[in-house]
ROBA-393058 format. One line per field, with one value per residue: x, y, z of N, C-alpha, C in turn; chain. Coordinates in steps of 0.2 Angstrom, whole numbers. Atoms other than C-alpha are relative to their C-alpha. Example, Ala and Ser with C-alpha at 12.3 -4.5 7.8 and 13.67 -1.06 7.14 Angstrom:
% residues 2
nc1 = [4|-4]
nc2 = [-6|-6]
nc3 = [0|-1]
cac1 = [62|68]
cac2 = [-22|-5]
cac3 = [39|36]
cc1 = [4|-4]
cc2 = [6|5]
cc3 = [0|3]
kette = [A|A]
***
This chain:
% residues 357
nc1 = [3|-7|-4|5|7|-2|1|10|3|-4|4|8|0|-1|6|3|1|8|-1|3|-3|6|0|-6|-1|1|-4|-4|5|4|-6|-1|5|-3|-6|3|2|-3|-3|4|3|-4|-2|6|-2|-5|-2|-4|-8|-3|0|-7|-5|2|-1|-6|-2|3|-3|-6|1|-1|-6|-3|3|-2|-7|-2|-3|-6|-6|-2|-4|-6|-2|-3|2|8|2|0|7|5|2|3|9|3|-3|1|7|1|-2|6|3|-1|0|7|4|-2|6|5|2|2|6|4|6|7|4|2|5|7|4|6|6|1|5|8|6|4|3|8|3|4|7|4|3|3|7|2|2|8|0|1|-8|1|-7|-3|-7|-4|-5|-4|-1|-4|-5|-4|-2|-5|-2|-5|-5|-6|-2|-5|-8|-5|-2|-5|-7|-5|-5|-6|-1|-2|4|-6|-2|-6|-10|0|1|-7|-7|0|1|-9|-3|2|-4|-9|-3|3|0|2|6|3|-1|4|6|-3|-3|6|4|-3|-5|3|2|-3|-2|9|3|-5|5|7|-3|-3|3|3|-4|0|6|3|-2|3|6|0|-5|4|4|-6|0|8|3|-3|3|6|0|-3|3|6|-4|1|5|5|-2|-3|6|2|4|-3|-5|-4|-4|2|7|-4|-3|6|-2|-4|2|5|-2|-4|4|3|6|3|-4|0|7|0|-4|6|8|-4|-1|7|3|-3|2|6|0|-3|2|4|-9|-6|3|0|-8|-4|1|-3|-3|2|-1|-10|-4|5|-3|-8|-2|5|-2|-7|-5|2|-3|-6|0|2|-6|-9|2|6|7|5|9|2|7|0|-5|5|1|-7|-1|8|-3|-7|1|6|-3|-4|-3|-4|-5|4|3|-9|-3|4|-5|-7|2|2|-4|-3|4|-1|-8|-1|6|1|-6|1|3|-7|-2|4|-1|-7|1|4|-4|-6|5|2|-5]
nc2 = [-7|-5|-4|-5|6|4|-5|-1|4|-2|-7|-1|5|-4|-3|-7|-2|0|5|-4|-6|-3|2|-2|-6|-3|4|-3|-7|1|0|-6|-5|2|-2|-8|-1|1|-5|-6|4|3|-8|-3|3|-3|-6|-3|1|-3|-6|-4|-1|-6|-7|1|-5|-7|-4|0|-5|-6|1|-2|-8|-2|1|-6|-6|-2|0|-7|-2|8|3|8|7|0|4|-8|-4|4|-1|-8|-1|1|-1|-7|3|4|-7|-5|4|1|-7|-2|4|-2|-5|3|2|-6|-3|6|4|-5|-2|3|1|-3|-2|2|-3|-5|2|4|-5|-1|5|-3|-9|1|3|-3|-8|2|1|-8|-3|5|8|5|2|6|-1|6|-2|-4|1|4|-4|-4|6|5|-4|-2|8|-2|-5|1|6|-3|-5|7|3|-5|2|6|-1|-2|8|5|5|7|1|-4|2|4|-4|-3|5|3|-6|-2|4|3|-8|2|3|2|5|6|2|1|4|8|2|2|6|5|0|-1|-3|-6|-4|-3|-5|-3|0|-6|-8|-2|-1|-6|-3|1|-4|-8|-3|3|-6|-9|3|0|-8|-5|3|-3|-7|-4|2|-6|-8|0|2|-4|-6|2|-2|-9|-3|1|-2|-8|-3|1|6|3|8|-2|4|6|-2|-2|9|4|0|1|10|0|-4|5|3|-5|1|3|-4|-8|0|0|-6|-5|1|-2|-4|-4|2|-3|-8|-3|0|-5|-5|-1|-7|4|5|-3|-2|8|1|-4|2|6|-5|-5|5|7|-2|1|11|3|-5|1|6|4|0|1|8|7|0|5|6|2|-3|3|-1|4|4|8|0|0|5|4|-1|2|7|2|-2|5|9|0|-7|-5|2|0|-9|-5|6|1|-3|3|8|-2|-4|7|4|-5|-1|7|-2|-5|2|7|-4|-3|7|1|-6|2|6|-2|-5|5|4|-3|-3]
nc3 = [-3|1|-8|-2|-3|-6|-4|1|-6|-6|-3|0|-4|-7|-1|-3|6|3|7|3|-3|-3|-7|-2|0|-6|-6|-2|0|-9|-4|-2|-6|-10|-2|-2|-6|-4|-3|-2|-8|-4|0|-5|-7|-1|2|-5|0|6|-2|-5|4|4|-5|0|7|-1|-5|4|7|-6|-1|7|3|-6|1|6|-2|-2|6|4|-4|-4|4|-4|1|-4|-6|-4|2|-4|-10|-1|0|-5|-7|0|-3|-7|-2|0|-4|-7|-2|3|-7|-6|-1|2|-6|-5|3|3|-4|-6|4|4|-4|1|6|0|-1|-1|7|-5|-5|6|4|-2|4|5|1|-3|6|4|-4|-2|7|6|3|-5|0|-7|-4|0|7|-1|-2|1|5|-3|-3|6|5|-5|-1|7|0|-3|5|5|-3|-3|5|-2|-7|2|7|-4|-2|3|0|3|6|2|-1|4|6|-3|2|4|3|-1|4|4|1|0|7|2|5|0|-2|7|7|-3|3|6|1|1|6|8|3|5|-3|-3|1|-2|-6|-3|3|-6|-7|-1|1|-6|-6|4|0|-6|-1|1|-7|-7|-3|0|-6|-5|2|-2|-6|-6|2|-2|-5|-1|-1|-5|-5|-2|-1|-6|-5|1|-1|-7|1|-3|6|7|2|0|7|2|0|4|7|3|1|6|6|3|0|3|-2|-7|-8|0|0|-9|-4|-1|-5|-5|1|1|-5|-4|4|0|-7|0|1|8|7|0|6|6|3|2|8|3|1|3|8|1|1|8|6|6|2|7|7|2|0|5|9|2|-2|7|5|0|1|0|-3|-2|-1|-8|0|-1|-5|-7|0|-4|-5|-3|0|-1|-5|-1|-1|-7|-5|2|5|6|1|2|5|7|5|2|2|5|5|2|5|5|4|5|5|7|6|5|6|5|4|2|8|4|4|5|4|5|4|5|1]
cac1 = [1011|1020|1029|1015|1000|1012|1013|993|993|1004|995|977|983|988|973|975|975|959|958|944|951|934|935|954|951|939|948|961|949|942|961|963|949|953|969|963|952|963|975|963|957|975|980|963|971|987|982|987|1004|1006|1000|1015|1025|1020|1020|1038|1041|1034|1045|1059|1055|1053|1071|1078|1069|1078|1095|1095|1092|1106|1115|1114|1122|1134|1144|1146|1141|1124|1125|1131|1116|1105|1110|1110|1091|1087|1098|1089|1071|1073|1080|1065|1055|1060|1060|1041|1037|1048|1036|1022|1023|1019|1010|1003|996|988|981|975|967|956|950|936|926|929|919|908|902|902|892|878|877|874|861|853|853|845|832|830|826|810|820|815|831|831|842|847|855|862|872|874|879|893|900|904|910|921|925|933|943|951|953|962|973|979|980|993|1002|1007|1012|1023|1025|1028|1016|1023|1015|1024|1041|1038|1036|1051|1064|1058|1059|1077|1083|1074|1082|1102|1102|1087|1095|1095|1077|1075|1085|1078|1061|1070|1077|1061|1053|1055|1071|1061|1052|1065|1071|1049|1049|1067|1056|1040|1048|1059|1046|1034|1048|1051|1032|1031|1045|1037|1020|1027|1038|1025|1014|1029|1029|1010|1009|1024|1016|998|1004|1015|1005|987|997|1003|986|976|991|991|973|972|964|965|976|985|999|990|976|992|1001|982|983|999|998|982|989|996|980|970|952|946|961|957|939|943|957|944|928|941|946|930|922|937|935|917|922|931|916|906|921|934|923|920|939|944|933|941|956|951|946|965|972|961|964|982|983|970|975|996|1002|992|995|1011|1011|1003|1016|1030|1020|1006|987|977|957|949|935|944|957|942|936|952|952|934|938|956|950|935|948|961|959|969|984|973|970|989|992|979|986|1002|995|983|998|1007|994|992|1010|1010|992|999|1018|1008|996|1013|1019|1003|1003|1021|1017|1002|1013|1026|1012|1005|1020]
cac2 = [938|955|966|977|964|959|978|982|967|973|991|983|971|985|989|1009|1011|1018|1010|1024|1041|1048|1041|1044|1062|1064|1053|1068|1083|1076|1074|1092|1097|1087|1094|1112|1109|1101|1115|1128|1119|1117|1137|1142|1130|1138|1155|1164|1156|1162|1178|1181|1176|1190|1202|1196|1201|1217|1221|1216|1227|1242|1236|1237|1252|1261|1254|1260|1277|1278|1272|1288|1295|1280|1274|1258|1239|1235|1222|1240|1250|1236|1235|1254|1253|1241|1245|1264|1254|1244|1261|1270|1257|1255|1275|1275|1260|1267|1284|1273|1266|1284|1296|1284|1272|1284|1292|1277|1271|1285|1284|1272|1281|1296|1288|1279|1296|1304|1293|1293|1311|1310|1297|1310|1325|1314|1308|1327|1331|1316|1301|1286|1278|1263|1268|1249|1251|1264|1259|1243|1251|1264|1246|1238|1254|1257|1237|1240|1255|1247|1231|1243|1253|1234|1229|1246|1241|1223|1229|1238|1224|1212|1200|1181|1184|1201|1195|1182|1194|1204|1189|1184|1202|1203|1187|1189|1208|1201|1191|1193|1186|1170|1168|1173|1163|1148|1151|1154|1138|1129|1136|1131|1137|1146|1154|1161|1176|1182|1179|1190|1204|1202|1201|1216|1226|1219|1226|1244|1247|1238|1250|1267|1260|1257|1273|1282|1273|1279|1295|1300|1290|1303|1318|1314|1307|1322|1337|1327|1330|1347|1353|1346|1350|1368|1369|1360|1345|1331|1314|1324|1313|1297|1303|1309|1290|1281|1292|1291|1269|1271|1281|1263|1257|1267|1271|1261|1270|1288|1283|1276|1289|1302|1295|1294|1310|1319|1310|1314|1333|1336|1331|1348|1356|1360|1374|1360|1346|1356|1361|1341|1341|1354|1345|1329|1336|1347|1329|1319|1332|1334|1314|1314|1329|1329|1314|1301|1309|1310|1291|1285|1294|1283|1268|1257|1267|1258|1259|1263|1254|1239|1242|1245|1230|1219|1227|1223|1203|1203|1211|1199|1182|1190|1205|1218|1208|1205|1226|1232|1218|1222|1235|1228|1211|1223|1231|1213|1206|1222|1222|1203|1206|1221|1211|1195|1208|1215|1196|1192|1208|1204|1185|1190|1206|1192|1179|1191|1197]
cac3 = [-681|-684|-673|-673|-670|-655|-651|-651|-640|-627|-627|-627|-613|-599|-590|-588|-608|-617|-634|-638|-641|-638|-620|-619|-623|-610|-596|-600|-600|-581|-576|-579|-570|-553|-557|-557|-543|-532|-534|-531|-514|-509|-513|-503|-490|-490|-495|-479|-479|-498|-493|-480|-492|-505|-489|-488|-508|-502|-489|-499|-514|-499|-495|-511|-516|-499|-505|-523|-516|-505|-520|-529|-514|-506|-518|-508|-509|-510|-495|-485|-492|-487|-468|-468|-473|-461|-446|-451|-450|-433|-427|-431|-425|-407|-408|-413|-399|-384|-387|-391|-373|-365|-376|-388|-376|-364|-379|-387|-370|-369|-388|-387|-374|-379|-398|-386|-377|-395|-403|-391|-391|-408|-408|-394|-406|-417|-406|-401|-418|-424|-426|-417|-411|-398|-382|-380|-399|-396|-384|-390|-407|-396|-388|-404|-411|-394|-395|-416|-411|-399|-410|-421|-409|-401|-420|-420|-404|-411|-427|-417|-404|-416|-422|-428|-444|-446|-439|-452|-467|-459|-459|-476|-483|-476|-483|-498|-500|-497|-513|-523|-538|-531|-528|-546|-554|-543|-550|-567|-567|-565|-580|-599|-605|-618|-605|-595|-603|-602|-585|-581|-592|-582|-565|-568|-575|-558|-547|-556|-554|-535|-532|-538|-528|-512|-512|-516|-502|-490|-496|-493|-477|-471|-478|-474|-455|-452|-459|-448|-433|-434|-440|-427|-414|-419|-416|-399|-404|-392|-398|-412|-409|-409|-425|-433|-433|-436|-452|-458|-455|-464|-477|-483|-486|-502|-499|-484|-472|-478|-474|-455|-452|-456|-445|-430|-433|-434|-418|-409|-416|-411|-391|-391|-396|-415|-420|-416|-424|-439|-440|-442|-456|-464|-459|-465|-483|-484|-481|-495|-507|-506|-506|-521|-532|-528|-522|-531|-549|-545|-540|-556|-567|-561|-559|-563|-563|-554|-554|-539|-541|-543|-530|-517|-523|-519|-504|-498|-504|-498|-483|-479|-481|-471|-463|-461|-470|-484|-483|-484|-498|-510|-519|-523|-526|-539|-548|-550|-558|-568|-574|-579|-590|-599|-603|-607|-619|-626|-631|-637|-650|-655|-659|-669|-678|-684|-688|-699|-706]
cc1 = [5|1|-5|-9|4|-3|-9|-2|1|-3|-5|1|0|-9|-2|0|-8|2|-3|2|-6|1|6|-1|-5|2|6|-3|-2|8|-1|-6|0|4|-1|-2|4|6|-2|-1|8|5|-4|3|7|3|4|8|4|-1|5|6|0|2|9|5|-2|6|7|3|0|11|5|-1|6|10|3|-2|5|5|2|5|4|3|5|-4|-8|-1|0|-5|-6|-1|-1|-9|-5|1|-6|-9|-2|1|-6|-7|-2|-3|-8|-2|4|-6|-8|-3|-1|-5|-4|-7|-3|-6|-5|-5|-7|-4|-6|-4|-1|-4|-4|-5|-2|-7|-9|-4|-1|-7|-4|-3|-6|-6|-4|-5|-5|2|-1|6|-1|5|2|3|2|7|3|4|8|7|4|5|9|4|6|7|5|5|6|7|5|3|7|5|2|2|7|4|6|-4|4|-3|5|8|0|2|5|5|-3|2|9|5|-2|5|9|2|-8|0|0|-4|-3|2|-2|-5|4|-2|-5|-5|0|6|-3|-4|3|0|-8|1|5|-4|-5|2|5|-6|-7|4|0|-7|-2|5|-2|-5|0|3|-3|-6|4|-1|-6|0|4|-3|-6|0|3|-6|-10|4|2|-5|-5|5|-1|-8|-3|-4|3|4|3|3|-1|-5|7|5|-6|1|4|0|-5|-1|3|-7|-7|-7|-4|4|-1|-9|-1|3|-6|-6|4|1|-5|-2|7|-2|-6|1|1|-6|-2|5|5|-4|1|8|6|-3|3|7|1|2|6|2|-3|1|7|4|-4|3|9|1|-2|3|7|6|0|5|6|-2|-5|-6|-4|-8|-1|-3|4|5|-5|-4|3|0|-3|2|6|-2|-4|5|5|3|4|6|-1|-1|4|0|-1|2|5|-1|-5|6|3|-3|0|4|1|-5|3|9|-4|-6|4|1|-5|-1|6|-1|-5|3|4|-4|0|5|4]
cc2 = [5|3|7|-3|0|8|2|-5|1|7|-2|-6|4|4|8|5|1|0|8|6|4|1|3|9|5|-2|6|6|-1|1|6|5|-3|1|7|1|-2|4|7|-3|0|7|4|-6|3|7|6|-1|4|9|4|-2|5|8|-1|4|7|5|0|3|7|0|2|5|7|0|2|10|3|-2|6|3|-1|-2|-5|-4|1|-4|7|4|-4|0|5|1|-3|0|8|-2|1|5|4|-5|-1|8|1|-4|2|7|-3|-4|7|4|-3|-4|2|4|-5|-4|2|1|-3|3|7|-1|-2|6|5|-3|-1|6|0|-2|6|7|-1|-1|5|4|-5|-4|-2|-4|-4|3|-7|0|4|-2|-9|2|3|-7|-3|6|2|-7|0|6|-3|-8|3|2|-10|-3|5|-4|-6|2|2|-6|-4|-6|-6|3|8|-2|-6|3|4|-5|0|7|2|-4|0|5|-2|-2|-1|-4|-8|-4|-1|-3|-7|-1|2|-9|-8|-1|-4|3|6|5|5|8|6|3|4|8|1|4|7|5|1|6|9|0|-1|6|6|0|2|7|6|1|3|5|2|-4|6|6|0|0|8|9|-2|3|8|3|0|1|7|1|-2|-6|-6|-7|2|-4|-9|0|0|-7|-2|4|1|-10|0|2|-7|-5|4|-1|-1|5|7|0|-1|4|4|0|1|8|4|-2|2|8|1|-3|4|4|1|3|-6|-6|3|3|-8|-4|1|-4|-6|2|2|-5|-2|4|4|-6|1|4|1|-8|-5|1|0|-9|-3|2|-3|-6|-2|5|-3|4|2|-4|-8|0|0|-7|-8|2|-3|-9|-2|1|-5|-7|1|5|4|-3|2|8|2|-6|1|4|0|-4|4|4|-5|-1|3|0|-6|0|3|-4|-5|2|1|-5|-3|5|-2|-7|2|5|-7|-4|2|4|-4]
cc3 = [-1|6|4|2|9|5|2|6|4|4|4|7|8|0|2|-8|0|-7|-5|1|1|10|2|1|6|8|-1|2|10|4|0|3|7|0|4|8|4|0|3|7|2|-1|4|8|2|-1|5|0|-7|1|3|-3|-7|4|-2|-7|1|4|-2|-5|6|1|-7|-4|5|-1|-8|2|2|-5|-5|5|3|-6|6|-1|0|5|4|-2|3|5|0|1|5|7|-1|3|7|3|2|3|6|2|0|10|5|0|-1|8|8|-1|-4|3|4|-5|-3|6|0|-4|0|5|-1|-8|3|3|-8|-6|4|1|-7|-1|4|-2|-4|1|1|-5|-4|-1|7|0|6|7|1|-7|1|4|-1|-8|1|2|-5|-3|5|-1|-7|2|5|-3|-4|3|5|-7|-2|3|-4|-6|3|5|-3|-1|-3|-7|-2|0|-6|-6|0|-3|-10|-6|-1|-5|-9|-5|1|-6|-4|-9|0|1|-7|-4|2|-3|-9|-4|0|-7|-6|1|-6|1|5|1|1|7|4|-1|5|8|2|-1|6|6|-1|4|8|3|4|5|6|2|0|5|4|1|3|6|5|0|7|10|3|0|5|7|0|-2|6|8|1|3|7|0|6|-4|-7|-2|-2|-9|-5|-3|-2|-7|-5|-2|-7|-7|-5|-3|-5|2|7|5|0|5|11|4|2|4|8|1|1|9|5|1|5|10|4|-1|-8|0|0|-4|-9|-3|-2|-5|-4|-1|-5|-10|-4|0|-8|-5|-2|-1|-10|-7|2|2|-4|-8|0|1|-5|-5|-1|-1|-2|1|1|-1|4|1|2|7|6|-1|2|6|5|-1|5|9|5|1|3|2|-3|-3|-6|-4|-3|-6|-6|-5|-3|-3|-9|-5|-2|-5|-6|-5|-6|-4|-4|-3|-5|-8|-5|-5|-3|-9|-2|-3|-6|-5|-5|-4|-7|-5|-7]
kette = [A|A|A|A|A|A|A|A|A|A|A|A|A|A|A|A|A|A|A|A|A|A|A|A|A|A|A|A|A|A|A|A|A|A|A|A|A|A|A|A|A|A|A|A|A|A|A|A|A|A|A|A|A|A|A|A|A|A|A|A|A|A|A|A|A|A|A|A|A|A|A|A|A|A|A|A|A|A|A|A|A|A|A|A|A|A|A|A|A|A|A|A|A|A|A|A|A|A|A|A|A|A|A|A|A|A|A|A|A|A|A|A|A|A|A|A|A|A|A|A|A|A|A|A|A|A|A|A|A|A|A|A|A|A|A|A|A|A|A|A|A|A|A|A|A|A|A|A|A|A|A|A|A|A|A|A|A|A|A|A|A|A|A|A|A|A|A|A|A|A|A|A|A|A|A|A|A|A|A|A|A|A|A|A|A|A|A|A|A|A|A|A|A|A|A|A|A|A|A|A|A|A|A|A|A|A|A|A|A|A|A|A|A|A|A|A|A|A|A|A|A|A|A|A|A|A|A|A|A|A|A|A|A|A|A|A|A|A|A|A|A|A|A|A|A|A|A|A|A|A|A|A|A|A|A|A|A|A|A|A|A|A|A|A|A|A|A|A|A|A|A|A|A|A|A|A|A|A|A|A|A|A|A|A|A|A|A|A|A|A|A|A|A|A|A|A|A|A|A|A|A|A|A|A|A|A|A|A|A|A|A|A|A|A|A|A|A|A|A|A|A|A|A|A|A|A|A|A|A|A|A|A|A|A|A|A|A|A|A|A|A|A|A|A|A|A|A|A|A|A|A|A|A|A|A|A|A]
***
């Protein structure tokens, strides 16, 4: 018998051979689909954790953003620029929640009923005027609406606070911001070697644009946050300093946050009176379009141009599976993905050029 009868016999003897490559070709085909699914099931089970670890890249790219700045100006270490940035945070942090435990939360107290007494004036205008309106909705309507704002303004206070998963996103931002070469070159090193050099390209080119992004998100959260505040301070608006904070935070969040700044805003307004109401329209509007017409275009000129559409669409999902996390996330998480699309675009035209060539 030969060496190859013998062999054939040794294959055809183990029972986790398939003889028929028909069969073998779909015993591989099924593998890679209980592969698929079983990773997909076990990413949707661990999304949130992947999540705050993404926050964590976010807040380390913030970090890192903060310490090349002061590098034009410092010519010092970058570990020394990096505490600078975060000793300059925590600073401002403590400085936010020390006054946030006087004006703020007195302010923030009485915001839900002073929505609650608006809101049923309304309906009562409404009814005034030929529509038919239940007073039992109404007022359960005014509850749920006083019941959200306060959900928001406690979701506010812990950010400040401190929530575990924030202090989580925090430490991971910090550690991530000290030596971020060594994180990259740990997933490096897992790759191909022939994938490498791609994936130093991608990832620089992710960071660059997550950068421009975030600092541009900074930027319009102090503008927008700042000039809210002194216009409805200058006019006598009640909760300036509080409305003024809500829309700056909000300002981190496209679409949706201009959308709930602004309803706040308004309903406070109109408890002063139709000229004061009407003058936090006005204001409103002056913010949203000098978000929309200056800082946005000059947002997308350094970085990524997002859609809106799709960005409120990530929003609204992202939002739905985990909240407000899900909310601040979705834009960044939509510029990443963007970035890596249009490299792996680039190296797809390049192979194809040479092919052809």
């Amino acid at each position: 018998m030969s060496d190859a009868d013998n062999q054939d016999r040794q294959v055809g003897s183990s029972p986790a051979h398939i003889q028929d490559p028909r069969l073998a070709w779909e015993a591989r085909r099924a593998f890679i689909w209980a592969a698929v699914i079983g990773l997909t099931a076990l990413s949707a089970f661990m999304a949130r954790s992947l999540l705050i670890v993404f926050g964590g890249l976010v807040i380390a790219t913030m970090i890192d953003g903060g310490s090349r700045l002061l590098g034009r100006v410092l010519p010092i270490g970058r570990s020394w620029r990096v505490a600078i940035v975060i000793a300059g945070t925590v600073i401002f942090i403590m400085a936010v929640g020390m006054y946030a435990g006087t004006t703020i939360a007195r302010e923030a107290a009485e915001l839900p009923s002073i929505l609650q007494e608006q809101v049923t004036r309304a309906f009562d205008w409404a009814q005034a005027n030929g529509f038919s309106i239940d007073g039992s909705s109404v007022e359960g309507f005014a509850s749920q609406l006083a019941s959200g704002v306060g959900t928001v303004t406690r979701a506010l206070s812990g950010l400040i606070g401190g929530l575990t998963s924030v202090i989580l996103i925090a430490f991971l931002g910090i550690y991530i911001a000290l030596e971020p070469r060594l994180y990259e070159r740990g997933i490096a090193w897992i790759l191909p070697e022939d994938r490498r050099e791609e994936f130093y390209i991608t990832a620089s080119r992710m960071g660059r644009a997550l950068r421009h992004l975030l600092a541009g998100r900074l930027f319009g959260m102090l503008v927008e946050g700042i000039f809210t505040w002194f216009m409805l301070a200058a006019y006598g608006v009640p909760m300036a300093t509080l409305l003024g904070l809500i829309t700056g935070l909000l300002a981190f969040i496209p679409n949706i946050g201009a959308v709930i700044a602004g309803l706040l805003m308004v309903l406070v307004g109109f408890s002063g009176g139709t000229d004061m109401g009407l003058y936090t329209i006005f204001v409103y509007f002056l913010v949203q379009t000098i978000d929309g017409y200056v800082l946005i275009p000059l947002i997308a000129k350094r970085t990524v141009d997002l859609a809106p559409a799709l960005v409120l669409a990530t929003q609204l999902i992202m939002g739905v599976l985990f909240g407000i996390l899900g909310l601040a996330l979705a834009d960044p998480l939509v510029a990443m993905i963007k970035v890596a699309l249009e490299r792996r675009s680039e190296q797809y035209d390049a192979n194809k050029n040479k092919a052809e060539a």
